[in-house]
N, C-alpha and C positions, 0 to 999 in steps of 0.2 A: 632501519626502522621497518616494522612487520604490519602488512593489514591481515586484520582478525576478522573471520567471516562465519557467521553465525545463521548455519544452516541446518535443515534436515541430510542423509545423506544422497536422497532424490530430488535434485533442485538443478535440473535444466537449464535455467534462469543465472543463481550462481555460477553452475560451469563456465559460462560464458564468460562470465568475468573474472573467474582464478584463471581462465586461459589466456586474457589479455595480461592480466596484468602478471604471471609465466613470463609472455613474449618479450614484456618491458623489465625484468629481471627484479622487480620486485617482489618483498618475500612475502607469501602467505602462509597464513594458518587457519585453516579451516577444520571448525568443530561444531557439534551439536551438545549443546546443553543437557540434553536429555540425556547424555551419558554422562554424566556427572552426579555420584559418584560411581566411577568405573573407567571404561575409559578413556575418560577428562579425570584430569587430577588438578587440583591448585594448591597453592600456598602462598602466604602474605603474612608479613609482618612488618608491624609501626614499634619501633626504637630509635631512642637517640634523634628523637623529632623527623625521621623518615620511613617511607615506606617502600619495603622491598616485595614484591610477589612476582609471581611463574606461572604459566598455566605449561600442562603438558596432555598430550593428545598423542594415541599411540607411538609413545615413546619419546616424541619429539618437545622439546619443550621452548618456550618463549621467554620473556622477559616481561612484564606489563610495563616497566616504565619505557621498555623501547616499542611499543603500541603507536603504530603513526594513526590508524583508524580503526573503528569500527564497524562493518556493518551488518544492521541489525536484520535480515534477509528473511528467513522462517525455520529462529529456534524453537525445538521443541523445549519441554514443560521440565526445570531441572527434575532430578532425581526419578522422573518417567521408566526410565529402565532399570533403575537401582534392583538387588536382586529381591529387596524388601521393598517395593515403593509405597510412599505413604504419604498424607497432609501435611505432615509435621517436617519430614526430609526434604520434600519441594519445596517449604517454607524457608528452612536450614539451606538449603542447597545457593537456592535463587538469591536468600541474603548475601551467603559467600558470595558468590559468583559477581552480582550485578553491583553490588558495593563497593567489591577490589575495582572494579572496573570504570564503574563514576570516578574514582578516585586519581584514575590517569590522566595524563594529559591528550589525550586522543580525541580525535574527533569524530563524530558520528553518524549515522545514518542510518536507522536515524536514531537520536537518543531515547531511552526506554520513556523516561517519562510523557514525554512529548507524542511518542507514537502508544501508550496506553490511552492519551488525553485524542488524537485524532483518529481510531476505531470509535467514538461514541457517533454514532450518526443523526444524531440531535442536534451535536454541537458543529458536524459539519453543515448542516442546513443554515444554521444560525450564522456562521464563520462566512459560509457561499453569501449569504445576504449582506454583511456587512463588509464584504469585499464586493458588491454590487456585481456577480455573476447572477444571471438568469436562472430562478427556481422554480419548477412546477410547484401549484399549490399542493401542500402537503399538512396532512394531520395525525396524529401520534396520542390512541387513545386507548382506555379500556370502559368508554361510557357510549353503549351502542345509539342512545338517542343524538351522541355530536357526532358519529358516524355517519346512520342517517339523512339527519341535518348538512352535514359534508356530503353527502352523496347527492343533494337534491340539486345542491350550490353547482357541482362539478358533476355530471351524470355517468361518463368514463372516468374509472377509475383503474389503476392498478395497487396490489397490496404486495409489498415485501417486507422479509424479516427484518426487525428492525436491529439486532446484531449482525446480520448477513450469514451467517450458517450454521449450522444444529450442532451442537457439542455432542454429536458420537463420535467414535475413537476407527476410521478415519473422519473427519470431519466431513461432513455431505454439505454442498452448497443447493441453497434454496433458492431456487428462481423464481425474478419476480412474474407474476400470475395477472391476468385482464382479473376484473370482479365481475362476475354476473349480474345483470340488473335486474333480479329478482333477491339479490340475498337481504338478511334482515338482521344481517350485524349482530345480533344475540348475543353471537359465539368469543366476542371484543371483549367480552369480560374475565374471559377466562386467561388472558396477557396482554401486552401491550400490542397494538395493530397499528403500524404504519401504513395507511393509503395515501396517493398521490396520483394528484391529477395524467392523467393516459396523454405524452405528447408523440401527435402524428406525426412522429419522425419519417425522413427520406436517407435517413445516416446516421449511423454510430459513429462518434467519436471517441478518440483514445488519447490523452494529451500525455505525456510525458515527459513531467521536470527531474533536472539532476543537474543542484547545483541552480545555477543562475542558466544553464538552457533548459528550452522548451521544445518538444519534440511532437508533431499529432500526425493522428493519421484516423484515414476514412475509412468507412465499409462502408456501402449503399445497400441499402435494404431492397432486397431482392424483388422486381417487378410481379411474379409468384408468391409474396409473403404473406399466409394465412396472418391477418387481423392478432388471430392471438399469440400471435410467437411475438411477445414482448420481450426478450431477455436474449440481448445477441449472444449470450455465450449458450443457451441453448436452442436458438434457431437455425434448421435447416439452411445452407446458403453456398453456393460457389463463388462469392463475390470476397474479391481479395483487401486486405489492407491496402491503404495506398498513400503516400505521403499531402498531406494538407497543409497549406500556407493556417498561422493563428491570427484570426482577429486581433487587431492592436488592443483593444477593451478587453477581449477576454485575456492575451496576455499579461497587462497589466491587472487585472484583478487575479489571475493566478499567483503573480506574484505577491501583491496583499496577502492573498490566504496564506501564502508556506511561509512567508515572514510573522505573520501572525502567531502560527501553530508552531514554528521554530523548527522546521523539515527540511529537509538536504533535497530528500527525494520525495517525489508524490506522482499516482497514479491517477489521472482523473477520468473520468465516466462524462460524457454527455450526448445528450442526443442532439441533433439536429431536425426541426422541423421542416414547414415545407417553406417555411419564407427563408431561410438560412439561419435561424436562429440557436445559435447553443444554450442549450438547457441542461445545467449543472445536476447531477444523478448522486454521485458521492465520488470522494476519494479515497486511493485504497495507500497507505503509508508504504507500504510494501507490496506493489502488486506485481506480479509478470509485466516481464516484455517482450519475452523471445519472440511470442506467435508474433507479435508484429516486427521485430529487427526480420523476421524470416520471410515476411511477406514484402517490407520497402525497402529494406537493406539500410536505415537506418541505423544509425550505429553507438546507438545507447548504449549498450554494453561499453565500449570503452571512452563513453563519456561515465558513467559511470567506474570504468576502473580509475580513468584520470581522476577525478576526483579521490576519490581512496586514497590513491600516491601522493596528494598535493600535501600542501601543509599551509597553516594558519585556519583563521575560522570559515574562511575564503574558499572558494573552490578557484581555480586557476583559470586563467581566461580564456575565451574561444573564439574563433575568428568567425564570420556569417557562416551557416555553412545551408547550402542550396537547397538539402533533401530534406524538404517540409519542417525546415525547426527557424528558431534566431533566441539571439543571445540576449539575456534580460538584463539591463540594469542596473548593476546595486542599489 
């Protein structure tokens, strides 16, 4: 049985895990969508009341019904590099493609549907609430007088993009920005503005589930940190990752939300203020881990392969393990 890994072919984050799960002699196939058609090749066919298909990637080709997992890591855009690319072939392409592949018996991580439905960052704020994690107040408008209005309520604010990065081709990630308290919101009409209340964190946190563990780790905000370097992936800082015990609350509400949203894996964001409180930011379905396995030697990556390898709907179990994680509950 094969895990199928659905990446770019710069994914630092992957490597990691086609190198684990190397060590453990499990077979992979690692391909990028975007080369399809080219290449990626496939073929499927339903006769005789079953379905047979293949994917092949230079040269080597797979079986889909012998598919132990999927995961879904950072494919690019079918038919992207086709020598004709176009709307119509990425539409053609992706049906092929992501159809044969619903179609197996594999399991996921995470499933397309499921990880299109948790990138909306509306419905993760809503999801955080109704799994009773900690929200800064937050509002999502393009009517500058509830802006305003918001702004008088909550005086610091911060604004970020409410998809999280700019659709140029490479994608540029937008950080989030203090607001000035002289602005006049005007400008709200012209898209949707997410502002959210400014929490005076003393720490970033990074929580990482996979499977039924949970894994976090700290950065402390640098005793030097200019007021406006809100956004720890572009603040200044010498200060290293480091492994952190999870609130039993906030663990048990993490686990509400990926039971909710139907997630294998999830990246979560939160800050910490100064009385120790986590404050839920977003989750990312598929986010990085290296920087932090490289900073606590946590060892995500092959909790994540182990998972890949396991089989049932299940991820396989884990014993406590000391370096700032614990094993969740079904």
């Amino acid at each position: 049985m094969t895990v199928l890994v659905l990446t770019s072919e710069e994914d630092v984050t992957a490597d990691l895990v086609v190198a684990r799960l190397n060590d453990t002699g499990i077979p992979v196939v690692r391909l990028d969508p975007a080369d399809l058609p080219g290449e990626v090749s496939l073929s499927g066919e339903y006769v005789d009341d079953a379905f047979r298909g293949h994917l092949s990637v230079g040269g080597r080709a797979v079986s889909m019904e012998g598919l132990r997992s999927v995961w879904v890591r950072r494919p690019g855009v079918p038919g992207a590099r086709a020598a004709a690319p176009s709307g119509w072939l990425t539409e053609e392409a992706s049906q092929a493609f992501y159809g044969m592949l619903r179609g197996t018996g594999a399991r996921w991580m995470n499933h397309p549907d499921a990880a299109a439905r948790a990138r909306h960052k509306p419905w993760q704020l809503h999801l955080a609430q109704r799994s009773r994690l900690h929200v800064p107040a937050t509002l999502i408008t393009t009517f500058p007088q509830a802006a305003r209005d918001f702004a008088r309520r909550f005086p610091d604010l911060v604004v970020k993009p409410v998809s999280g990065s700019h659709p140029q081709e490479p994608p540029r990630v937008v950080p989030t920005s203090r607001v000035a308290p002289d602005v006049d919101f005007t400008a709200v009409t012209f898209g949707p503005t997410l502002l959210q209340r400014r929490v005076d964190k003393r720490a970033d946190i990074r929580l990482t589930v996979v499977g039924d563990r949970i894994l976090a780790a700290r950065k402390a905000v640098a005793a030097n940190a200019h007021p406006d370097d809100i956004d720890v992936r572009f603040a200044p800082s010498d200060e290293p990752w480091r492994p952190v015990d999870v609130p039993t609350p906030v663990a048990e509400a993490v686990h509400r939300y990926l039971r909710e949203a139907e997630l294998a894996y999830g990246a979560f964001d939160f800050a910490e203020d100064l009385d120790g409180v986590w404050w839920f930011l977003e989750c990312n379905q598929s986010g990085q881990f290296g920087f932090v396995e490289m900073d606590t030697g946590q060892p995500i990556a092959r909790y994540v392969a182990d998972w890949l390898a396991g089989e049932g709907p299940h991820a396989p179990p884990y014993p406590h393990d000391p370096q700032g994680s614990m094993r969740m509950a079904p």
